[in-house]
N, CA, C and O atoms as a GROMACS GRO file, in nm:
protein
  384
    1UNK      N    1   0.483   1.044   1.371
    1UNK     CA    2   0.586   0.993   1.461
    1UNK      C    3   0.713   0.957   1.386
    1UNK      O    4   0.718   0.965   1.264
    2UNK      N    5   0.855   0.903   1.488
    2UNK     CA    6   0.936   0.911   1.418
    2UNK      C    7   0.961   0.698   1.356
    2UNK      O    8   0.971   0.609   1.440
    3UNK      N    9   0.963   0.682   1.257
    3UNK     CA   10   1.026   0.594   1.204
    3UNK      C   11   1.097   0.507   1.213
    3UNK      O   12   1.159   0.474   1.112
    4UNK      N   13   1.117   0.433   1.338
    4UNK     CA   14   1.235   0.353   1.359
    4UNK      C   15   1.241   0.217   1.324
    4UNK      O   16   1.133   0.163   1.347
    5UNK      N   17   1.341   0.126   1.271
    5UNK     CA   18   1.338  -0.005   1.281
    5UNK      C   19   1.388  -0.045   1.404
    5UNK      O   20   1.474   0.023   1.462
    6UNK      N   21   1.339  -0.157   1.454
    6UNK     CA   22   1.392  -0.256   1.523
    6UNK      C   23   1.373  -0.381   1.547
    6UNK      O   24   1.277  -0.450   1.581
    7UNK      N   25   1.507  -0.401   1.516
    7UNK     CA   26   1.538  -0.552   1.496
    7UNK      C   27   1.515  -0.606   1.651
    7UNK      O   28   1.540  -0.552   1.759
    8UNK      N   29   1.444  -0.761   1.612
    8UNK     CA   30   1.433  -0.821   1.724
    8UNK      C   31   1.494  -0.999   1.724
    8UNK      O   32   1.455  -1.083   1.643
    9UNK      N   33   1.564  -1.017   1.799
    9UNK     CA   34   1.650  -1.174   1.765
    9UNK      C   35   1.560  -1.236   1.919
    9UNK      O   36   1.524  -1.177   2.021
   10UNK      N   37   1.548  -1.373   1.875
   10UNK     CA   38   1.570  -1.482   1.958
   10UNK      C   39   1.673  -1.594   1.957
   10UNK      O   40   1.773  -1.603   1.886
   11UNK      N   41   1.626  -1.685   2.060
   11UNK     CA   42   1.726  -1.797   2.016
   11UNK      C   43   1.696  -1.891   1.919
   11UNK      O   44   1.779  -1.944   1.846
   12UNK      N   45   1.542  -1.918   1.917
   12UNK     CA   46   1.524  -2.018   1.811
   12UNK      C   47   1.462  -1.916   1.668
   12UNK      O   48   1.476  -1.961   1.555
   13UNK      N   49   1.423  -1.836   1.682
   13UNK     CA   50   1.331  -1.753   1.535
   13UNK      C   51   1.463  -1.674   1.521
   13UNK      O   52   1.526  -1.614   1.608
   14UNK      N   53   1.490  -1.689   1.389
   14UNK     CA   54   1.549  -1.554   1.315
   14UNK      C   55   1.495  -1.436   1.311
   14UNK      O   56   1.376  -1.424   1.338
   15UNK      N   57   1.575  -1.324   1.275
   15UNK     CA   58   1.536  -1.202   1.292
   15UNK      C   59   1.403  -1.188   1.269
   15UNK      O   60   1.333  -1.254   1.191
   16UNK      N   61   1.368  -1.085   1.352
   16UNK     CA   62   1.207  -1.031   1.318
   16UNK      C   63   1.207  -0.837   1.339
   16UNK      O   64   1.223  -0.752   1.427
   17UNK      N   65   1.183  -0.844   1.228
   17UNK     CA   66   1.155  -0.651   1.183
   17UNK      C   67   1.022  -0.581   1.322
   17UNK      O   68   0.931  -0.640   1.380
   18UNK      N   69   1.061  -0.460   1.330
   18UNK     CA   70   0.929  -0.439   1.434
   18UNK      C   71   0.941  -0.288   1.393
   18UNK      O   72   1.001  -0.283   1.286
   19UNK      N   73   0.914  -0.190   1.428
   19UNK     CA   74   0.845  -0.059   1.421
   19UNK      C   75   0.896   0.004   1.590
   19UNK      O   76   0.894  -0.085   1.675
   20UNK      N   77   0.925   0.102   1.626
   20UNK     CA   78   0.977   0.125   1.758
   20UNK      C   79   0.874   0.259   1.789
   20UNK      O   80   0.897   0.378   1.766
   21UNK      N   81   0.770   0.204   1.843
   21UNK     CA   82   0.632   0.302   1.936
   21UNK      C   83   0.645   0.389   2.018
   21UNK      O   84   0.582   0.495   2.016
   22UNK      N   85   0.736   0.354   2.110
   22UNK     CA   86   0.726   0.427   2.216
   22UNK      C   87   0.888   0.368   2.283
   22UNK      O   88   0.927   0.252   2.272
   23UNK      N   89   0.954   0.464   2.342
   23UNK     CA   90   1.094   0.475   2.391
   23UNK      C   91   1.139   0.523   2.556
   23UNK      O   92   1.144   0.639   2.596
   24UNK      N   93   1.165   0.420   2.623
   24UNK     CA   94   1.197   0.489   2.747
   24UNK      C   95   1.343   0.430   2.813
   24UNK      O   96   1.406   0.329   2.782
   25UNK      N   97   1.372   0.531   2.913
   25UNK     CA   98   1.506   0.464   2.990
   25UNK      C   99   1.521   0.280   3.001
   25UNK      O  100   1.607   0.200   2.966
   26UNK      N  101   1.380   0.269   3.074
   26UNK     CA  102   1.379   0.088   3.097
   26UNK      C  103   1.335   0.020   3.010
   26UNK      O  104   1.282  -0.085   3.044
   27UNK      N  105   1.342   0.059   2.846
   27UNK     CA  106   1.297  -0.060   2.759
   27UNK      C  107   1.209   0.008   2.613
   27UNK      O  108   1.217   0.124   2.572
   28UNK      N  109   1.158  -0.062   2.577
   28UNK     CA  110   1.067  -0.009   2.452
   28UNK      C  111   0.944  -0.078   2.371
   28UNK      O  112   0.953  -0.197   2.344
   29UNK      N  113   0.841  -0.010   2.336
   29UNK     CA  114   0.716  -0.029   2.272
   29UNK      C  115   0.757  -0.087   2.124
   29UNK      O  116   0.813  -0.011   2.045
   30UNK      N  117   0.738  -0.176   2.100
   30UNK     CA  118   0.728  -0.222   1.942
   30UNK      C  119   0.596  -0.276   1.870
   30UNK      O  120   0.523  -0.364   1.916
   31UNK      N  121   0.578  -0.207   1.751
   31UNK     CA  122   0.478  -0.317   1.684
   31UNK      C  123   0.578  -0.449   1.580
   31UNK      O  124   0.683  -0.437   1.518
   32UNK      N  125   0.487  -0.564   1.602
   32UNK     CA  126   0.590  -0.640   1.519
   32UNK      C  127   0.509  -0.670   1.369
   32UNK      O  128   0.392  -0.702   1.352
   33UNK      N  129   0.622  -0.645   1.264
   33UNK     CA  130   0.559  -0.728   1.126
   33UNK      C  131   0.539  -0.835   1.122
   33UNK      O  132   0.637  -0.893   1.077
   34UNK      N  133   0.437  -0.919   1.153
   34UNK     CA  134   0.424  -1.106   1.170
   34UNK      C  135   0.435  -1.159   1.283
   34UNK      O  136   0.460  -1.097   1.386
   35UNK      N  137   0.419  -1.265   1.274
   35UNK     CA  138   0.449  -1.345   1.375
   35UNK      C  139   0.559  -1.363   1.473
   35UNK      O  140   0.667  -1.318   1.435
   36UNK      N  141   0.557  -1.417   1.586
   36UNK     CA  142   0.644  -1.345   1.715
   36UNK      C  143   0.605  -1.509   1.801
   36UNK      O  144   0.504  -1.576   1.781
   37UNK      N  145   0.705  -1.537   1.886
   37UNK     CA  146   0.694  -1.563   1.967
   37UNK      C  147   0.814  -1.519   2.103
   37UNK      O  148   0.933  -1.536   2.126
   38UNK      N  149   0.672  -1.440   2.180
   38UNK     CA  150   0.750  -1.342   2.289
   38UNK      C  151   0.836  -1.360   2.364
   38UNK      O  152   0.935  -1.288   2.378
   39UNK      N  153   0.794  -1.529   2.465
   39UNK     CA  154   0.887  -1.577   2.562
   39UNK      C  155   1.029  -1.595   2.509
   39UNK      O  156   1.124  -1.589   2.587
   40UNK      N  157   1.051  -1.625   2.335
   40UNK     CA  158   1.155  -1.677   2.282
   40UNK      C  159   1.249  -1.510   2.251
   40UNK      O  160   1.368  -1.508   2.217
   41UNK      N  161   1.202  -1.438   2.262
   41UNK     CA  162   1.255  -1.261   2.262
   41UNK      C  163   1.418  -1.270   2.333
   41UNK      O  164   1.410  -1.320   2.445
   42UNK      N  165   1.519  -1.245   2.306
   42UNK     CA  166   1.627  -1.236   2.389
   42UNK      C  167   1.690  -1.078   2.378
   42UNK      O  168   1.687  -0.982   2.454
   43UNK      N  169   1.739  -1.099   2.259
   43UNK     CA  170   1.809  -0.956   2.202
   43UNK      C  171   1.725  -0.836   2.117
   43UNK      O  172   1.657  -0.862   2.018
   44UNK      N  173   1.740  -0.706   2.173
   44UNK     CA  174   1.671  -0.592   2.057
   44UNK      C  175   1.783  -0.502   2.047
   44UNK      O  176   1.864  -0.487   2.138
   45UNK      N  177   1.791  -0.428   1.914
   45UNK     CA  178   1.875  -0.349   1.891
   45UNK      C  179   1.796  -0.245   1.777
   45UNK      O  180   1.716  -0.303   1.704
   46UNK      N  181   1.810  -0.109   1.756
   46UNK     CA  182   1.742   0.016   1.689
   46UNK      C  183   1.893   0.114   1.680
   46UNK      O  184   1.989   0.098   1.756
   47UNK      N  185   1.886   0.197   1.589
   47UNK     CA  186   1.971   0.302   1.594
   47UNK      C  187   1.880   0.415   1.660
   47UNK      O  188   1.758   0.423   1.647
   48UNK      N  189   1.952   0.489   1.724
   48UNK     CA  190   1.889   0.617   1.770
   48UNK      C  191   1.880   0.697   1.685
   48UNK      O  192   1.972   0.704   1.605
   49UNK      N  193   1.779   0.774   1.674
   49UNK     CA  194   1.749   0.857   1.566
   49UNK      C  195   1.788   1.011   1.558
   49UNK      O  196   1.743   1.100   1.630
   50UNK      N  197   1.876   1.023   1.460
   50UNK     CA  198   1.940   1.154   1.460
   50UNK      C  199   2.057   1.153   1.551
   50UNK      O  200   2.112   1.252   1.598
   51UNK      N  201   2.084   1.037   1.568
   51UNK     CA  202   2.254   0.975   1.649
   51UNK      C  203   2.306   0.871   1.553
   51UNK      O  204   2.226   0.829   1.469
   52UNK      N  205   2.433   0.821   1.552
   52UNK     CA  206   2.525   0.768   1.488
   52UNK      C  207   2.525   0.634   1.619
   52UNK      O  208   2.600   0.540   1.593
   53UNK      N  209   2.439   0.624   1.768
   53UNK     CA  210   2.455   0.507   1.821
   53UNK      C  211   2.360   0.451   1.847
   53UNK      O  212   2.261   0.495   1.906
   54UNK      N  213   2.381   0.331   1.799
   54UNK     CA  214   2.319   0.189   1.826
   54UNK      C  215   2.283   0.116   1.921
   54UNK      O  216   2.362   0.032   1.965
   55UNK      N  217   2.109   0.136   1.995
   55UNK     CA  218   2.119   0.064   2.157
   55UNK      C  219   2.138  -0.114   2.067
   55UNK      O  220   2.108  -0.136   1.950
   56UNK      N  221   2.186  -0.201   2.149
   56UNK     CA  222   2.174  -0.360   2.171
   56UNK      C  223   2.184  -0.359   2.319
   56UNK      O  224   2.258  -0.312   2.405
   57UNK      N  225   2.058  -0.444   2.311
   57UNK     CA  226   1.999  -0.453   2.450
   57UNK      C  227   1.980  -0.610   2.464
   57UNK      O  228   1.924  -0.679   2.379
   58UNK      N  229   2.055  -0.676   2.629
   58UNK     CA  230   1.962  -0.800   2.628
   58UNK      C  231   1.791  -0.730   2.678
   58UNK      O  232   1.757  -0.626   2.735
   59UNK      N  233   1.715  -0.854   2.622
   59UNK     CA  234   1.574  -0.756   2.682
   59UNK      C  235   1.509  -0.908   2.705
   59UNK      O  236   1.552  -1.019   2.673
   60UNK      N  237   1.370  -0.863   2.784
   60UNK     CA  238   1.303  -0.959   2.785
   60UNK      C  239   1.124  -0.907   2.779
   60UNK      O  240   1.069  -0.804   2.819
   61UNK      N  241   1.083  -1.003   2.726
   61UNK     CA  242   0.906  -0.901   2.697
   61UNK      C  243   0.814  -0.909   2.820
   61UNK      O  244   0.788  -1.010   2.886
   62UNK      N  245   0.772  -0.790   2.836
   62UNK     CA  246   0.658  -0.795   2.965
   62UNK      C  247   0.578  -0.765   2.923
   62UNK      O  248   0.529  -0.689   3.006
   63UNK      N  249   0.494  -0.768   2.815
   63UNK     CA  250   0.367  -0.773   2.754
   63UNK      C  251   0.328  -0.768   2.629
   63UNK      O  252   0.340  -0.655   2.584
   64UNK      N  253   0.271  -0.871   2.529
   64UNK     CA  254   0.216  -0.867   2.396
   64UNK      C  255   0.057  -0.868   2.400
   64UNK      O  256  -0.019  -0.923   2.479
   65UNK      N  257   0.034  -0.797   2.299
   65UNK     CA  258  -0.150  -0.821   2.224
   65UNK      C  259  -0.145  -0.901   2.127
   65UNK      O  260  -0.058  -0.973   2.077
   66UNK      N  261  -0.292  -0.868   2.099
   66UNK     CA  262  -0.274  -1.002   1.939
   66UNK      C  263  -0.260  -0.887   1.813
   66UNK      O  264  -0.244  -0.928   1.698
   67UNK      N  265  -0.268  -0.723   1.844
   67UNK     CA  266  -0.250  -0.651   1.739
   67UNK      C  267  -0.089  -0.654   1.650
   67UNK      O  268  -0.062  -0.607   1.539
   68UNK      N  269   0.001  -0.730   1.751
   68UNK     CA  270   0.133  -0.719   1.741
   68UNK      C  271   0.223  -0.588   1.805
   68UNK      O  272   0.331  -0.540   1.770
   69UNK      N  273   0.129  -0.553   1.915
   69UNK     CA  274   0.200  -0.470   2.031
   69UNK      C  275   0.308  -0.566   2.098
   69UNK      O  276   0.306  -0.688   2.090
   70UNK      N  277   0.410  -0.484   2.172
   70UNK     CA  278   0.503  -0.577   2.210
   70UNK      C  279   0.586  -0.470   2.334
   70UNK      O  280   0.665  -0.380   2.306
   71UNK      N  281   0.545  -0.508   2.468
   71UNK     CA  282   0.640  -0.424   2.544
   71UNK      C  283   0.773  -0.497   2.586
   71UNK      O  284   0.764  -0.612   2.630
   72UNK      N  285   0.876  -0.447   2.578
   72UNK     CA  286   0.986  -0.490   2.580
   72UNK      C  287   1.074  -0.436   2.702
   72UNK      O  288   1.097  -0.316   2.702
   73UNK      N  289   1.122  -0.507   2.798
   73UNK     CA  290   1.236  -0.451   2.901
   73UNK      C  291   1.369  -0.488   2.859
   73UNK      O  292   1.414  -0.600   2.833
   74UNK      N  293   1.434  -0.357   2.857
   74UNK     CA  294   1.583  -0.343   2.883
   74UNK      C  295   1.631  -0.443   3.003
   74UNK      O  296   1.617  -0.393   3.115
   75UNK      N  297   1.681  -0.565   3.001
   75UNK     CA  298   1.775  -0.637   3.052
   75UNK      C  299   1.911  -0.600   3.127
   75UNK      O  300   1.924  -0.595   3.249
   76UNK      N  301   2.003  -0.576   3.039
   76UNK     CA  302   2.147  -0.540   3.059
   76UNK      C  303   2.156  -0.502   2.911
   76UNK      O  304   2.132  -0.579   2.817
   77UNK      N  305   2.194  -0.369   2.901
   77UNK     CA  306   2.253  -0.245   2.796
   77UNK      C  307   2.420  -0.203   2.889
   77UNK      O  308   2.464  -0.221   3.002
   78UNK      N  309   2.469  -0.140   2.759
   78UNK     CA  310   2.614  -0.108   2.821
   78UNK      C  311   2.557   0.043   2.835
   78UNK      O  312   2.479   0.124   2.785
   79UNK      N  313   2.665   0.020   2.954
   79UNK     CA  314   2.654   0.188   3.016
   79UNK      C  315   2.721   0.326   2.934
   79UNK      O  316   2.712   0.440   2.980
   80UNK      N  317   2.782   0.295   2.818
   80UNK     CA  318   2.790   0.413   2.717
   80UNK      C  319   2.656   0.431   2.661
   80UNK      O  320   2.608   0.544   2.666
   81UNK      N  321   2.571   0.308   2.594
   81UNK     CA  322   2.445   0.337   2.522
   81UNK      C  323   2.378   0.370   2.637
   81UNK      O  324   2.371   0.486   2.596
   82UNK      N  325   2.318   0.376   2.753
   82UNK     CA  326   2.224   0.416   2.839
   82UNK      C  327   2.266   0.554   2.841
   82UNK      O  328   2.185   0.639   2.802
   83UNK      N  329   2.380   0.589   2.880
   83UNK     CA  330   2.364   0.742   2.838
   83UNK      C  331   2.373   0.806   2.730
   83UNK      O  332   2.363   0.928   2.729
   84UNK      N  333   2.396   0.721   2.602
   84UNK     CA  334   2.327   0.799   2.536
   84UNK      C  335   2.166   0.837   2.527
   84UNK      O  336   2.116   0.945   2.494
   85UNK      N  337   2.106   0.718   2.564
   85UNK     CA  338   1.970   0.699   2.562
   85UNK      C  339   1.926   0.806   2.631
   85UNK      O  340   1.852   0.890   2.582
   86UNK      N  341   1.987   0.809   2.795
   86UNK     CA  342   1.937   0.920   2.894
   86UNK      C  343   1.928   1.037   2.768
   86UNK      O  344   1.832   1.074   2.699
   87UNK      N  345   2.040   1.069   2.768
   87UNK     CA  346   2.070   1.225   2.681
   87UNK      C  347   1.933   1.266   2.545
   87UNK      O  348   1.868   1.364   2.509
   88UNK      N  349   1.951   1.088   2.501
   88UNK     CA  350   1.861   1.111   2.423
   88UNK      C  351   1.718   1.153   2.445
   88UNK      O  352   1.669   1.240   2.374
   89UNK      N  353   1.650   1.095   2.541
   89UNK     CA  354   1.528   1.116   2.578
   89UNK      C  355   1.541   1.240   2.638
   89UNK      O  356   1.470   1.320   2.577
   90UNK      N  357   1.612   1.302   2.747
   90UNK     CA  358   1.592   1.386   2.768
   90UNK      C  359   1.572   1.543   2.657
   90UNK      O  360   1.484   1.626   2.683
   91UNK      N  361   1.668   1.559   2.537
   91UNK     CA  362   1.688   1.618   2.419
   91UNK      C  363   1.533   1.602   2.374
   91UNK      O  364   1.474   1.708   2.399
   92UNK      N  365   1.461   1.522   2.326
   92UNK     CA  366   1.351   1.494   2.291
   92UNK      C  367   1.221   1.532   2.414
   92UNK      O  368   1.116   1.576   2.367
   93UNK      N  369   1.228   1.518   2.554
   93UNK     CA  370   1.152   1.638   2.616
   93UNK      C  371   1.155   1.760   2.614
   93UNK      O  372   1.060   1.837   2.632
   94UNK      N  373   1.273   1.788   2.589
   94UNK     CA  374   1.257   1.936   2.584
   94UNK      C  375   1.195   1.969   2.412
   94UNK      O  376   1.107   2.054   2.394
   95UNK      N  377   1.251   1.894   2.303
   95UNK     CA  378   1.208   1.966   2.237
   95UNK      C  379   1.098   1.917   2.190
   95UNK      O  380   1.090   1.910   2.067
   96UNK      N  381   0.993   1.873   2.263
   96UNK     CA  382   0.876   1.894   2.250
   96UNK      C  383   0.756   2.016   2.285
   96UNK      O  384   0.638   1.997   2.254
   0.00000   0.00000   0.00000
């Protein structure tokens, strides 16, 4: 799979590193390195891969494990990065 970082901010924990699993229009799959606390989740941001743009997303989490799975919803993203995102995902169905 492909490699991504993503950074994850709250309001009270400083940054936390995560791994980017799985990618869709409404949000994204992360594993996290360490410890997490989910409800405290505000902001995520990743570079797109094999793009020069940067989603920052407000987000909020709709589901953790204790493996350090982490599903994440897209909040409010700006409407230049969503289409890139669209474009992006779509580029990546086809060339599968």
């Amino acid at each position: 799979g492909i490699e991504v970082p993503v950074t994850l901010k709250g309001r009270k924990q400083k940054n936390v590193g995560a791994q980017l699993i799985n990618l869709s229009q409404g949000g994204v799959q992360v594993r996290v390195d360490g410890a997490i606390d989910p409800s405290d989740l505000r902001c995520a941001s990743f570079d797109l891969p094999g793009t020069d743009c940067e989603v920052k997303a407000d987000v909020e989490v709709a589901w953790s494990d204790k493996s350090g799975n982490v599903g994440i919803r897209f909040v409010k993203i700006a409407e230049p990065v969503q289409n890139s995102l669209r474009v992006w995902l779509a580029q990546q169905y086809f060339a599968n």
